[in-house]
C-alpha positions as CSV (number, residue, x, y, z in Angstrom):
1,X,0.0,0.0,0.0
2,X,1.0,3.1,-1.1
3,X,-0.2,6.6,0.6
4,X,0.6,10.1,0.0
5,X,1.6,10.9,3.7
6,X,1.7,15.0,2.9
7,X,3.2,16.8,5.2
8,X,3.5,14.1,8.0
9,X,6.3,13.1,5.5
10,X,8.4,15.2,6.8
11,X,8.4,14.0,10.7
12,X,8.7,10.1,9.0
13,X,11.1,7.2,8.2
14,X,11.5,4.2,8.0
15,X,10.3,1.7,10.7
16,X,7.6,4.5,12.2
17,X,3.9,3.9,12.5
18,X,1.3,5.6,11.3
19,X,-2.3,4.2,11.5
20,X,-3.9,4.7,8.1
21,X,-7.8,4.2,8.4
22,X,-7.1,3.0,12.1
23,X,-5.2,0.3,10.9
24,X,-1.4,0.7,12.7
25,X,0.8,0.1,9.9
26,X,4.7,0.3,9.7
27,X,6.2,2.7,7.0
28,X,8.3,0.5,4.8
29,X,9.5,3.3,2.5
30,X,9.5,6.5,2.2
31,X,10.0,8.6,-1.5
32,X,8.9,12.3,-1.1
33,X,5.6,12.4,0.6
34,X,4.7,8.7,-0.7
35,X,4.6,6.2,2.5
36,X,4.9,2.6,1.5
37,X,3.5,0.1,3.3
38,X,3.4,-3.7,3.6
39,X,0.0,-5.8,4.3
40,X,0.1,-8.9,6.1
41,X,-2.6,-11.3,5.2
42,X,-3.9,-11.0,9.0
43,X,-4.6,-6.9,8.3
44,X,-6.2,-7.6,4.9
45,X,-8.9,-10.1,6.6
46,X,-9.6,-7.7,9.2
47,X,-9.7,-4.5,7.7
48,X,-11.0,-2.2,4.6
49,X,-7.7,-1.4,3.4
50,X,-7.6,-3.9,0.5
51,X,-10.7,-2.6,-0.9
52,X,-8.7,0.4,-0.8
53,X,-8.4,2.0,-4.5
54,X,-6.1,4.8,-5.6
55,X,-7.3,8.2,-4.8
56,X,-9.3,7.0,-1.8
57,X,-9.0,9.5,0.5
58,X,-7.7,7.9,3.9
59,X,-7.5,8.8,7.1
60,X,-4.0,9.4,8.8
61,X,-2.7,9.7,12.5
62,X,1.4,9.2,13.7
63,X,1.9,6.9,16.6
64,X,1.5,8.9,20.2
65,X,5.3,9.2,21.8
66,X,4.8,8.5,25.6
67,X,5.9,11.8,26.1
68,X,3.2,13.1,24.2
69,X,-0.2,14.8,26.3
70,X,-3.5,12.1,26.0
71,X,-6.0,14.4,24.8
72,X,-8.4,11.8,23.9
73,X,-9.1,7.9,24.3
74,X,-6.7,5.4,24.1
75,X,-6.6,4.1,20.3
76,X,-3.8,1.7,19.2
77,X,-4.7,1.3,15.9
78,X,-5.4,-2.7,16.1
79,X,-8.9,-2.9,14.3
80,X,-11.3,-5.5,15.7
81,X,-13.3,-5.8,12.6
82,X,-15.6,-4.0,9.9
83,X,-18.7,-1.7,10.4
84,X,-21.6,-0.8,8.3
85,X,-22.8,2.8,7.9
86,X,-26.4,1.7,8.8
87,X,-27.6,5.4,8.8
88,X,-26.8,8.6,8.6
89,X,-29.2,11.4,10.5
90,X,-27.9,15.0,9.7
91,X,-28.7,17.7,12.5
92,X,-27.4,21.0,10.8
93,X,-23.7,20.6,10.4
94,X,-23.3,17.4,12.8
95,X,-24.0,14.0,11.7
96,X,-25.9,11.0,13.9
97,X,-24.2,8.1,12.4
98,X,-25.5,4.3,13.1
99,X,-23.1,1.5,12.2
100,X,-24.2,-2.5,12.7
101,X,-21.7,-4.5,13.2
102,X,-21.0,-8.1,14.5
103,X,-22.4,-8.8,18.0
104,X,-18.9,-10.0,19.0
105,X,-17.9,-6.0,18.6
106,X,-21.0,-5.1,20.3
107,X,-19.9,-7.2,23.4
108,X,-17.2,-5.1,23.9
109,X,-18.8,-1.6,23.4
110,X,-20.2,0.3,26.3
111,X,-22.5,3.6,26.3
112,X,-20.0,6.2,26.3
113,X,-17.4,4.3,25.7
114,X,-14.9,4.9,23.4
115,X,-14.9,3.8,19.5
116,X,-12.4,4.1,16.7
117,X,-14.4,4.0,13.2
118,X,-11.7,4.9,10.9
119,X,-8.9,5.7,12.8
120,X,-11.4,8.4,14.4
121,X,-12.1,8.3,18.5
122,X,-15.4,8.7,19.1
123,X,-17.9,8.5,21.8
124,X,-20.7,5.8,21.5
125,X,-24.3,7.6,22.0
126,X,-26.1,4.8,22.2
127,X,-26.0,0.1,21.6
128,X,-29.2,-1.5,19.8
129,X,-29.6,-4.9,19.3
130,X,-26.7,-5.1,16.6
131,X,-25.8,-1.3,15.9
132,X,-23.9,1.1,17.7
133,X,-24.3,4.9,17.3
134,X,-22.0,7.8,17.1
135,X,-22.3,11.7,17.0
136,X,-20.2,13.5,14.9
137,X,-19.6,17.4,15.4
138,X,-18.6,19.2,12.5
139,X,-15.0,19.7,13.1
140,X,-14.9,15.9,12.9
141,X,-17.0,15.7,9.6
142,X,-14.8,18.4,8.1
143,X,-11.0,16.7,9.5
144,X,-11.8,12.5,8.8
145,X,-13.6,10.4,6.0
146,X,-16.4,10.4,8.1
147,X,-17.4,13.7,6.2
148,X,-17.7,12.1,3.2
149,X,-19.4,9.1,4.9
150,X,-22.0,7.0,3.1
151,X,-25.1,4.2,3.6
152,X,-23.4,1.1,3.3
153,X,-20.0,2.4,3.4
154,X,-17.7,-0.3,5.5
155,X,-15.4,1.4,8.1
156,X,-12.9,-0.1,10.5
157,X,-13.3,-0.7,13.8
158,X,-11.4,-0.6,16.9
159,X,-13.2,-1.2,20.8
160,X,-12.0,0.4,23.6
161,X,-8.6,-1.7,25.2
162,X,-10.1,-0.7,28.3
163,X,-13.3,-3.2,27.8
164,X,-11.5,-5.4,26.0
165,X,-9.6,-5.8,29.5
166,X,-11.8,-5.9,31.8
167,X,-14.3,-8.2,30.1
168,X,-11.6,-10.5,29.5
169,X,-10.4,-10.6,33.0
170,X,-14.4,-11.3,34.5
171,X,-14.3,-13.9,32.0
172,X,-11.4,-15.5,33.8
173,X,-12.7,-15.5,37.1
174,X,-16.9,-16.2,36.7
175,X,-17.6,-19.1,36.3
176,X,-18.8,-20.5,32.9
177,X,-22.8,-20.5,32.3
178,X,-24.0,-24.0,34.1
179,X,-28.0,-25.3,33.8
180,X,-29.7,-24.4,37.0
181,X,-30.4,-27.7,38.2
182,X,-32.4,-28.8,41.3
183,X,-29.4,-30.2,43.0
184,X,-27.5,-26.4,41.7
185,X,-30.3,-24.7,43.8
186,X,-29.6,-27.1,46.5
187,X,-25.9,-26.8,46.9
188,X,-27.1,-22.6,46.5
189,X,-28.8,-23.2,49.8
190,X,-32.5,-23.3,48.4
């Protein structure tokens, strides 16, 4: 994959990271502004990028140094799987957007929580059955891809680690899902 970087360029070589659609990829080469990039089979399964086609306008963020001041939620750029734009509900210049994805996903979504569609943090507004939803304010319509979103349009997308964490550590220690038995409710001191 080949990207024109712009003027992140500059602050680039070889061997950095940059997440390119949310996807945390390692800049292989560098020629001018032009970033290249390699694809392992494991990214192309789980992302959007190899529907990619040249002039697809991508969205780009540089890895944060842990110097660097958190201004936002914690996105690593390791995509859990692909959305659907579901709908798209426009208030003025912001943008209610609705995305379905698989119920795996869902499981590790909260209400405001934090979601990366894109590459873009954003706050989940609200969970249905298989959707989640997202507002977007117009300084994020106007910076990201998600201006020029689209019904049916697929996106990447990242939970929050913090979920991911802590559902994976209650999973650990509850016990797995037994039938309630008579002899169950007996041993529970019915």
């Amino acid at each position: 994959l080949v990207v024109d970087v712009g003027p992140l360029a500059g602050e680039c070589k070889a061997g950095d990271s940059i997440a390119v659609s949310g996807v945390c990829l390692t800049v292989t080469r560098l020629a001018g502004t032009l970033a290249g990039f390699e694809l392992s089979p494991e990214t192309l399964e789980r992302s959007t990028l190899g529907a990619l086609r040249p002039g697809t306008q991508v969205n780009l963020e540089r890895a944060l140094r842990p110097t660097d001041r958190l201004g936002g939620h914690i996105v690593q750029g390791h995509v859990d799987g692909i959305g659907t734009i579901r709908i798209i509900r426009k208030i003025g210049e912001f943008a209610d957007i609705e995305f379905t994805v698989e119920p795996e996903l869902l499981g590790q979504m909260v209400p405001k929580g934090s979601v990366a569609v894109d590459g873009v943090s954003l706050t989940i507004a609200g969970l249905g059955p298989d959707t989640f939803r997202v507002a977007a304010i117009p300084e994020t319509l106007n910076r990201t891809t998600l201006g020029n979103a689209y019904i049916g349009g697929r996106v990447n997308i990242e939970t929050d680690i913090l979920v991911k964490i802590v559902r994976r550590q209650l999973e650990a220690i509850l016990p797995q899902k037994e039938s309630l038995t008579v002899e169950r409710l007996r041993q529970m001191g019915y």
